[in-house]
C-alpha positions in Angstrom: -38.7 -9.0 -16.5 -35.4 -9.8 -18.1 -34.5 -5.8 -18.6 -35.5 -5.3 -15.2 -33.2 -7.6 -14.2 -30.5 -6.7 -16.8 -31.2 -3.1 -15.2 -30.6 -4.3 -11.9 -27.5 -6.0 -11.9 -25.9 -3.1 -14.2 -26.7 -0.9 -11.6 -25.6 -2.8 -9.0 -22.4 -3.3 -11.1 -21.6 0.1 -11.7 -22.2 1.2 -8.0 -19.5 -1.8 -6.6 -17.4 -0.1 -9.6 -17.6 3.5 -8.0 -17.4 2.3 -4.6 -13.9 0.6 -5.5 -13.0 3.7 -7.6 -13.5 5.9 -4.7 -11.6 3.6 -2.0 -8.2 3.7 -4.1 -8.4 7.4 -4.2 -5.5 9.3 -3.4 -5.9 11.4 0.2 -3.8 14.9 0.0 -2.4 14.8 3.7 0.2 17.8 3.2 0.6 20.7 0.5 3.6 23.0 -0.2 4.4 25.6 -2.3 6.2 23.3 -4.4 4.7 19.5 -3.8 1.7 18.1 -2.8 1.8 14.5 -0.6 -1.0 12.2 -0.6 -1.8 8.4 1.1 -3.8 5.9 -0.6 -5.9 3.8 1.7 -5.8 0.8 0.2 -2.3 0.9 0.7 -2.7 1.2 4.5 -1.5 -1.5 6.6 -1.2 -2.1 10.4 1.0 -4.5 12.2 0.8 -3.4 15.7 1.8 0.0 16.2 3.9 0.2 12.6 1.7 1.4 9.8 3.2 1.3 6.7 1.8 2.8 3.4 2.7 4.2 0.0 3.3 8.5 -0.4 2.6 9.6 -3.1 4.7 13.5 -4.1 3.5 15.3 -6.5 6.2 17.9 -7.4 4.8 21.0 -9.3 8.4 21.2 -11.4 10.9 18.2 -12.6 13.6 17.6 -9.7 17.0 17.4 -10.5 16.4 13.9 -11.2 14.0 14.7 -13.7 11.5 13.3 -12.3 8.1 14.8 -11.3 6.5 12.1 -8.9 7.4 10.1 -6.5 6.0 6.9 -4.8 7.7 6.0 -1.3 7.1 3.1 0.6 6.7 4.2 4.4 7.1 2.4 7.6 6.2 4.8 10.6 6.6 4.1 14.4 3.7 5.4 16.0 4.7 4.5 19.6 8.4 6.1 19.2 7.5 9.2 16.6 9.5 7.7 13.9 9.7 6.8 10.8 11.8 5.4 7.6 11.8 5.0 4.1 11.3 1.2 2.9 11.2 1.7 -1.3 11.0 4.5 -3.5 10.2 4.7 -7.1 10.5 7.7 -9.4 8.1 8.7 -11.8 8.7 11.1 -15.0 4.8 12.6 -15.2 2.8 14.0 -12.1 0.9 11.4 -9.7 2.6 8.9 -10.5 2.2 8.3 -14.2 4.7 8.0 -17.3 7.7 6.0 -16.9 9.4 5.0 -13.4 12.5 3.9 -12.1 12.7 1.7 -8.5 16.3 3.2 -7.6 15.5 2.7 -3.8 14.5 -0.4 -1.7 15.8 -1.1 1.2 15.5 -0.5 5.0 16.6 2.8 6.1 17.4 3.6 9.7 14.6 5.5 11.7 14.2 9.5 11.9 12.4 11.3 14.2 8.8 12.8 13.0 8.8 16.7 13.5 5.5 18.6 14.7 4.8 21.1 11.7 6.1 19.2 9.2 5.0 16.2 6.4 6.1 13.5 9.0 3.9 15.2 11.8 0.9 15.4 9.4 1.5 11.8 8.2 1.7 10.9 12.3 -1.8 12.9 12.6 -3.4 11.3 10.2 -2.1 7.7 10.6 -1.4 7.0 13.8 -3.8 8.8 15.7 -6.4 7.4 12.8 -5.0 3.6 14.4 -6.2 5.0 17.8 -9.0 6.1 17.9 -9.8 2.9 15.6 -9.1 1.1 18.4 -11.0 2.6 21.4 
């Protein structure tokens, strides 16, 4: 009986375990010849009609920087089709890994979020996600 139930509960355990694995997964929402962009649900948070979340570039070659990630702190405007950058931290491996530098944080002022662009697929994805979430 006690293996059964030693059975169980690792089972159990490792399913909770792959369910929390999957949740923080990284969502590609917009790919380029030279960068990939992806949203991490966790991260996802709605006040109104604001969502802000963390971006995640993957650059396929160093920046002039030197860097090969980044991880941006977003705050879009789904009412007005805006949005702006809150914090960004630069990272010297892909997705995010290796050592980083915060060399951003702060309010920026709010840009308009073009159809055919990473801004209009982050607008897709997000806000209209918010909607139909609400109906």
């Amino acid at each position: 009986m006690k293996i059964i139930i030693f059975l169980f509960v690792t089972l159990f355990l490792n399913f909770i375990l792959f369910i929390s694995s999957a949740h923080a997964a990284w969502i590609k929402v917009w790919e380029s010849n030279a960068s990939q962009h992806f949203v991490q649900s966790k991260t996802m948070k709605y006040k109104n009609q604001l969502p802000n979340f963390w971006l995640l570039t993957n650059h396929n070659v160093p920046d002039e920087s030197g860097y090969l990630s980044y991880k941006q702190k977003i705050e879009m405007d789904c009412g007005y089709s805006q949005l702006r950058l809150i914090a960004q931290i630069g990272y010297e491996e892909g997705m995010g890994l290796g050592r980083s530098h915060l060399f951003h944080k702060a309010y920026e002022e709010w840009e308009e979020i073009l159809p055919d662009s990473l801004g209009g697929e982050l607008y897709k994805y997000l806000c209209s996600k918010k909607i139909k979430s609400i109906n």
